[in-house]
C-alpha positions as CSV (number, residue, x, y, z in Angstrom):
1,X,42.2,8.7,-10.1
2,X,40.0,11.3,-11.5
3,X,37.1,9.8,-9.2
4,X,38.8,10.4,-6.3
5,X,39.1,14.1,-7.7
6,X,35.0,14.6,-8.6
7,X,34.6,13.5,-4.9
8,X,37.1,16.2,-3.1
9,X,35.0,19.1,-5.4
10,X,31.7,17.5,-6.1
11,X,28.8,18.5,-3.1
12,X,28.4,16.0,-1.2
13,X,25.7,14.8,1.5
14,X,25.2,12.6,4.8
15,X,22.1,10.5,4.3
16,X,20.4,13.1,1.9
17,X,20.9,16.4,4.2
18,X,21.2,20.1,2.6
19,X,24.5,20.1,0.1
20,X,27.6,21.6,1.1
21,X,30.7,21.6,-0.6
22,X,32.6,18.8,1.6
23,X,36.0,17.0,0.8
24,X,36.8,13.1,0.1
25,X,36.6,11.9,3.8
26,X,33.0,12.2,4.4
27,X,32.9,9.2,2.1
28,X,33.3,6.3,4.9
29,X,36.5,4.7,5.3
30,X,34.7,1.3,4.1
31,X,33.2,3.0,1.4
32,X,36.8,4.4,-0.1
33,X,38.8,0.9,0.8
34,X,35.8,-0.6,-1.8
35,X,36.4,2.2,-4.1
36,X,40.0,1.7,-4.5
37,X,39.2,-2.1,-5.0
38,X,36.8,-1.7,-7.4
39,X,38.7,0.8,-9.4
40,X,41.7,-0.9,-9.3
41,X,39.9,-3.9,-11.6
42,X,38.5,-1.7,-13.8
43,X,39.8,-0.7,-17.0
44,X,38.6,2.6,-17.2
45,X,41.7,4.3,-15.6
46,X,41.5,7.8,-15.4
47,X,38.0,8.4,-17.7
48,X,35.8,9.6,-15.3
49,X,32.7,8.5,-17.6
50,X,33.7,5.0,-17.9
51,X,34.4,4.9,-13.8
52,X,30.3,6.2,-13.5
53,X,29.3,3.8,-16.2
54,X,31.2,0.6,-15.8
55,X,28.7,-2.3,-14.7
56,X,31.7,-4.7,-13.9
57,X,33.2,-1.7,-11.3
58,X,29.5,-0.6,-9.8
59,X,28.8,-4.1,-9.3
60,X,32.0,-4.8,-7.5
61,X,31.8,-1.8,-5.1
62,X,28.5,-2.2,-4.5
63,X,29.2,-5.9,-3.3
64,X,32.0,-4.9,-1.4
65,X,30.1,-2.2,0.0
66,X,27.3,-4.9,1.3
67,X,30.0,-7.5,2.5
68,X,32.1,-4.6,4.3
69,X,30.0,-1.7,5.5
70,X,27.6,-0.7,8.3
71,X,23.8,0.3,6.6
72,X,24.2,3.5,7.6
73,X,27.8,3.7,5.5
74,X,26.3,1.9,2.7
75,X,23.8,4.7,2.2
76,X,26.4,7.3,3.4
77,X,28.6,5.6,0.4
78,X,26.0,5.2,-2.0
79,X,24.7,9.1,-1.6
80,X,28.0,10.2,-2.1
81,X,29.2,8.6,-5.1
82,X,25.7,9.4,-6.7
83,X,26.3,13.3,-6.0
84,X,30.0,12.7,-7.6
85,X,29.2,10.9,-10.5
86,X,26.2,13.5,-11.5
87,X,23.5,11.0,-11.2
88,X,19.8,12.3,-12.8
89,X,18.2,13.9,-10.3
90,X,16.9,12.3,-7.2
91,X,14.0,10.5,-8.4
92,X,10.6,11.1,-6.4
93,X,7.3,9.8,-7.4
94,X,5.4,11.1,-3.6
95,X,3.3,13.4,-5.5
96,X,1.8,11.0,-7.5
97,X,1.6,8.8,-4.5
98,X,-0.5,11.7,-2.4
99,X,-2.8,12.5,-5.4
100,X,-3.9,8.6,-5.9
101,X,-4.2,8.5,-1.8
102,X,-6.2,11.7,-1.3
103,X,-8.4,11.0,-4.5
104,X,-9.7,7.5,-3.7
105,X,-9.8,8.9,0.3
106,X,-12.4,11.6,-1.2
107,X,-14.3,9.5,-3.6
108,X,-14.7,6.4,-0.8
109,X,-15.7,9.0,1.8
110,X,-17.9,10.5,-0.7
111,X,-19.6,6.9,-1.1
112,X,-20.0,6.8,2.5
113,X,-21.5,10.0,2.8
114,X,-24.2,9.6,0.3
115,X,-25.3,5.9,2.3
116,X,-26.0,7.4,5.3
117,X,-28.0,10.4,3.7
118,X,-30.1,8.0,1.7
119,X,-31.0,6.1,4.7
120,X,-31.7,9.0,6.8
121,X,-33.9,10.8,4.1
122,X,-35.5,7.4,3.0
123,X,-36.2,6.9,7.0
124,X,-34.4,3.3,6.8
125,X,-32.9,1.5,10.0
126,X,-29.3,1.5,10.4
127,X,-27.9,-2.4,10.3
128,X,-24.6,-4.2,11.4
129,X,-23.8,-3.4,7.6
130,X,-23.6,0.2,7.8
131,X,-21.8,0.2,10.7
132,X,-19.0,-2.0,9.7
133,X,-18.7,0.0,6.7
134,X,-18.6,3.2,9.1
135,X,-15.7,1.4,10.9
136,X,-14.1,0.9,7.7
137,X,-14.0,4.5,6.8
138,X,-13.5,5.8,9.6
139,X,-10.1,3.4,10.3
140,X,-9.2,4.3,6.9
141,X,-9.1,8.4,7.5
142,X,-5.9,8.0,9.4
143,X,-3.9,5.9,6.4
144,X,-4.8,8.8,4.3
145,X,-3.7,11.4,6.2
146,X,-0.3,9.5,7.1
147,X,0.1,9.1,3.2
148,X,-0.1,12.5,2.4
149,X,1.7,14.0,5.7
150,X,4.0,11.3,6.7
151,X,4.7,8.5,4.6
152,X,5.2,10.5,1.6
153,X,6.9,13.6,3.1
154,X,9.4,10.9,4.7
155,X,10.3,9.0,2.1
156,X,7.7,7.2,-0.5
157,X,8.8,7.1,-4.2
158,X,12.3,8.0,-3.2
159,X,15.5,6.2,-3.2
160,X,16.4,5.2,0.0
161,X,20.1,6.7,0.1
162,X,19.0,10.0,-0.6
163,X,16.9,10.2,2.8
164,X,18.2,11.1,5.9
165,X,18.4,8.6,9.0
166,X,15.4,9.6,10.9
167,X,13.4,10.6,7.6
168,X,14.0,6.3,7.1
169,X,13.1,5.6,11.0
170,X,9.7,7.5,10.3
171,X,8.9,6.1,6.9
172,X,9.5,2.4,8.7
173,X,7.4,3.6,11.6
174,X,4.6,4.4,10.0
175,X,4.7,1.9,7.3
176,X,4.1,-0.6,10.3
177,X,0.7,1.6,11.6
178,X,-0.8,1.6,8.3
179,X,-0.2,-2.4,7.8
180,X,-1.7,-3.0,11.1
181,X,-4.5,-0.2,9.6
182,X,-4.4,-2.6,6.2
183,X,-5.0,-5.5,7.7
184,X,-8.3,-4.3,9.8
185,X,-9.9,-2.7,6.8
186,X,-9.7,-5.9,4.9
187,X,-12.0,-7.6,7.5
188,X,-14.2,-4.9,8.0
189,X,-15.0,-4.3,4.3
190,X,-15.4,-7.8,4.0
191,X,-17.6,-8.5,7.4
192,X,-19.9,-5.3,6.0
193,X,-20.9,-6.7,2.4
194,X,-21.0,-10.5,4.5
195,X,-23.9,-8.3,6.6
196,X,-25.5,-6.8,3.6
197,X,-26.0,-10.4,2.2
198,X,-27.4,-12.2,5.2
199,X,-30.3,-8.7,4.6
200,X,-31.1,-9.5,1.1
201,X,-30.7,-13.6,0.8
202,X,-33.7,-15.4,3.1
203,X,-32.7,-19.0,2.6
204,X,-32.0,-21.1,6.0
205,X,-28.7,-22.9,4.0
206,X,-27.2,-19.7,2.4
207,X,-27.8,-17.8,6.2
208,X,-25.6,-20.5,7.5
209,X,-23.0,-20.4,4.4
210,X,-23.2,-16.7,5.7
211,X,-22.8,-16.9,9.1
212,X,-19.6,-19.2,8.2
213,X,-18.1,-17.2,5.7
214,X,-18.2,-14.0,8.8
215,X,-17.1,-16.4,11.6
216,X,-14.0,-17.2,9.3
217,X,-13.4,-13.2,8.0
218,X,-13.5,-12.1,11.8
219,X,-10.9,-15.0,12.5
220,X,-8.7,-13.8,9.4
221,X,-9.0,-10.5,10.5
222,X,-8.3,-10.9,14.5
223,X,-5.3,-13.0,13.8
224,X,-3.6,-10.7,11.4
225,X,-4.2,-7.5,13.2
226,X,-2.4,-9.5,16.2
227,X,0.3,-10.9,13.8
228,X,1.0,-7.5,12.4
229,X,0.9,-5.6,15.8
230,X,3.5,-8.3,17.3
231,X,5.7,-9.2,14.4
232,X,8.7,-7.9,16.0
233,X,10.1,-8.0,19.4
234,X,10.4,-5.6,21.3
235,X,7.5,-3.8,18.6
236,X,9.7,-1.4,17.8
237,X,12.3,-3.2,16.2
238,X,10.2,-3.1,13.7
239,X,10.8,0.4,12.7
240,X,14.7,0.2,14.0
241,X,16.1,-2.4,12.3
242,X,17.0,-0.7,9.4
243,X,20.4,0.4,11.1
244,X,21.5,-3.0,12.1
245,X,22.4,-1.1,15.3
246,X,19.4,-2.6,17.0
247,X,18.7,-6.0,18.6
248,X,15.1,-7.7,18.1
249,X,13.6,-10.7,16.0
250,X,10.8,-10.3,13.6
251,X,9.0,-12.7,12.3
252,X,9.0,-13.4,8.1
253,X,7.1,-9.8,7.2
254,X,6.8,-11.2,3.5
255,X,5.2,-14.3,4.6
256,X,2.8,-12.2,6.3
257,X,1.9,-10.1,3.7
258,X,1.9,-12.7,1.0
259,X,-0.4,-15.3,3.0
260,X,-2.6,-12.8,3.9
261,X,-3.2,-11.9,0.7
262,X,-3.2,-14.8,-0.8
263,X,-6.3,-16.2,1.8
264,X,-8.1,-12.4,1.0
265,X,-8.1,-13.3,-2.7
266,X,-9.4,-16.6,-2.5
267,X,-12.5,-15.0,0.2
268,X,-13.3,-12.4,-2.1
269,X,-13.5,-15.2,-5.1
270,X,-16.0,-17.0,-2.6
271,X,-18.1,-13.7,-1.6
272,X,-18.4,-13.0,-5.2
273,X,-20.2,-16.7,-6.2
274,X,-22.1,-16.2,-3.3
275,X,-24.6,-13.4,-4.5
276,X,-24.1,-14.7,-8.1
277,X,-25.3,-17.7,-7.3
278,X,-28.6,-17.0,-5.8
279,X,-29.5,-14.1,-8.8
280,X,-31.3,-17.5,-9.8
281,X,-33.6,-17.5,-7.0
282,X,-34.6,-13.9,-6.6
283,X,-37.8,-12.4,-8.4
284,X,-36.7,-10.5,-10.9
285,X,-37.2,-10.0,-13.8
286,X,-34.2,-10.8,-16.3
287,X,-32.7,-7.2,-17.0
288,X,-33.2,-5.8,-13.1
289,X,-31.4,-9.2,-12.4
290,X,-28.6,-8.1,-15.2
291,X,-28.5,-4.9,-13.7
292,X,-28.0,-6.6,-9.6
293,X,-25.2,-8.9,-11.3
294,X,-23.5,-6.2,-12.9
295,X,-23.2,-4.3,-9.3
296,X,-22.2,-7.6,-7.6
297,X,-19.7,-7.9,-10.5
298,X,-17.9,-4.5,-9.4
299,X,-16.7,-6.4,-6.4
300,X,-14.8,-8.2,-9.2
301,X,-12.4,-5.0,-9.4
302,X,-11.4,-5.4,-5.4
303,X,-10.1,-9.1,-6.4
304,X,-8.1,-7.5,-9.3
305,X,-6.4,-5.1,-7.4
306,X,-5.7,-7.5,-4.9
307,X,-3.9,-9.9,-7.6
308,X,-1.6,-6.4,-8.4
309,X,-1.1,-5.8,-5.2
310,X,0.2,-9.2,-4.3
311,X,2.4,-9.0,-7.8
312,X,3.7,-6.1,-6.1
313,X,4.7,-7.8,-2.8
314,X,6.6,-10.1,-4.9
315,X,9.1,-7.5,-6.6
316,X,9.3,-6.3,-3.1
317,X,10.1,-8.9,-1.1
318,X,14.0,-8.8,-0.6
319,X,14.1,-5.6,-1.5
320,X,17.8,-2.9,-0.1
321,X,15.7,0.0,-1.4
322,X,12.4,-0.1,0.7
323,X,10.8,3.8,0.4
324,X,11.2,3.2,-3.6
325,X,10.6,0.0,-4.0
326,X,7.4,-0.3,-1.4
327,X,5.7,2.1,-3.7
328,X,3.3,-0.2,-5.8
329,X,2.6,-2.2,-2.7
330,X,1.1,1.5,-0.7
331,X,-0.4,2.6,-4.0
332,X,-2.1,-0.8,-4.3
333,X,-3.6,-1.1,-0.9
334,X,-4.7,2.4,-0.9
335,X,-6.7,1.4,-4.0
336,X,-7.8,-1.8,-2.5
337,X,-9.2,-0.5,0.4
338,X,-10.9,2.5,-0.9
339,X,-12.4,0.4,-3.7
340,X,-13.6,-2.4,-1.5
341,X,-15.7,0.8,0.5
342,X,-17.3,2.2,-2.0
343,X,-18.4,-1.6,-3.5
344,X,-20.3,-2.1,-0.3
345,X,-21.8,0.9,-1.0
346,X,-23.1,0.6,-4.4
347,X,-26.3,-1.2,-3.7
348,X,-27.3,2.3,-1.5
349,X,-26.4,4.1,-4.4
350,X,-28.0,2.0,-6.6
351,X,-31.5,3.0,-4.3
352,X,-30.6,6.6,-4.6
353,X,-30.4,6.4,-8.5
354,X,-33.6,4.2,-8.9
355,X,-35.7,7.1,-6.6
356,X,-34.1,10.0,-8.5
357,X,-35.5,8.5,-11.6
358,X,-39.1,7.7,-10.4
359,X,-39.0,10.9,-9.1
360,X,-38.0,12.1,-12.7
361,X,-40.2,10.7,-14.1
362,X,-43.4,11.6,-12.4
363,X,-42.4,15.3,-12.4
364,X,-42.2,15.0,-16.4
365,X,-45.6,12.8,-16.3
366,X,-44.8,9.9,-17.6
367,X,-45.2,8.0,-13.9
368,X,-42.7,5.7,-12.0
369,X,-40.3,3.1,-13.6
């Protein structure tokens, strides 16, 4: 088969190492008992085209592949036959991946930044607020750098197949550090805008709908730090099981993700009617009160995000090609997270933009807004 021949001279590679000119038997024994199966119910015969393009024989290899190979051979199988049918080349969307990490990293910490100067210059107590949301940056710093040095340099926005074996160990390893990372940010953004309401809304009955609301995020967010940290036995499975060499249990990582999700949507739906609900009772007049409801309303973009984010778990879910196909969920939560800082800190910015113009305006003459 002329297959058989484009594998003997085509370079091939073990889990995505350096190219070298290598003859048929690299490919697994597995992997060349499927390929004779599949080629033997396929009509293309000799035409090396149709053996690269046929659905029916890619299909059937690629089940028989599953059903009769190790992981490790199923990548080693799949590599192969990708570098001997002359497959586009390997497809890599990490760059992209580091420049939405690092940008969103830069403008949260950015956001942060200008907060704290505001309140130093304008002399201003630092509350339970602005330290949550300092926690919240400062456990985010590490998911940045890991997307930029680590996740992405191990794997993200690449096929799986192409990597090698420990590049797929790492990427799993420190997938499961920036979920447990994920998970604590979620609270802590939450807990800090929770704070910044119970400074701004006086009423005895919303203080107590407060005090609720942050009982129940710190609950959410305890558990599923804990959930996330033990979700295997022993923890490392976590990052091991890829191989199917390993033994260990993990609990449903999907159901994990999804529910927590699912309960951080419907919070942030909650925290949003929350401060829109008492605009009514503040004294204001109606455009200053348009203007506090429109920066409320940006929280609006952390529950949107969410939503895509959680689409994204879905497509993922069951997924045999993790360091592509986890792509939109990293992208996602990077965005989430960095968004929901820098919406805690609007109203601080919103300070800083209100003095700049007074003091615009009295240096021109005109005297305060």
């Amino acid at each position: 088969m002329r297959l058989y021949s484009v594998l003997a001279l085509q370079t091939a590679a073990v889990a995505g190492q350096t190219m070298a000119p290598a003859p048929l038997p690299l490919m697994p024994e597995c992997g060349i008992k499927c390929l004779q199966y599949a080629s033997s119910l396929s009509p293309c015969g000799a035409d090396q085209t149709c053996q690269c393009t046929d659905p029916t024989l890619t299909q059937t290899m690629a089940g028989c592949v599953m059903a009769g190979c190790s992981i490790k051979e199923a990548l080693l199988t799949r590599n192969i036959t990708a570098v001997a049918c002359a497959e586009p080349p390997v497809r890599d969307k990490s760059p992209g991946y580091v420049a939405v990490s690092n940008s969103f990293g830069i403008l949260s910490s950015l956001f942060v930044t200008q907060r704290f100067a505001y309140k130093a210059w304008a002399k201003l107590r630092l509350g339970t607020d602005d330290w949550l949301t300092m926690a919240a940056m400062v456990s985010c710093v590490p998911s940045i750098v890991f997307n930029a040095h680590v996740v992405a340099a191990n794997g993200m926005g690449r096929d799986t197949w192409t990597l090698s074996y420990e590049n797929i160990t790492v990427f799993c390893r420190y997938f499961y550090i920036m979920e447990v990372i994920y998970f604590a940010d979620v609270a802590l953004v939450k807990l800090a805008l929770l704070y910044f309401y119970l400074g701004i809304f006086p009423s005895a009955g919303v203080r107590w709908l407060l005090l609720g609301t942050i009982l129940l995020v710190a609950v959410f967010g305890v558990v599923f730090v804990a959930v996330a940290v033990f979700q295997c036995a022993p923890v490392d499975y976590y990052w091991w099981k890829w191989d199917g060499e390993h033994q260990g249990r993990c609990m449903d990582i999907n159901a994990i993700a999804w529910s927590n999700a699912a309960i951080s949507i419907v919070v942030d739906v909650w925290m949003l009617g929350i401060p829109m609900w008492q605009l009514k009772s503040l004294r204001l007049d109606w455009s200053k009160k348009l203007g506090v409801g429109i920066m409320f309303s940006v929280g609006t973009f952390v529950t949107i995000v969410s939503v895509l984010r959680l689409r994204a778990l879905n497509f993922s879910a069951h997924t045999a090609n993790p360091t592509w196909d986890f792509f939109d969920v990293g992208i996602w939560s990077t965005v989430e997270i960095n968004v929901g800082i820098i919406c805690v800190c609007m109203p601080s910015l919103r300070l800083l933009l209100l003095v700049l113009a007074d003091m615009k305006s009295v240096k021109s003459g005109r005297g305060p807004l």
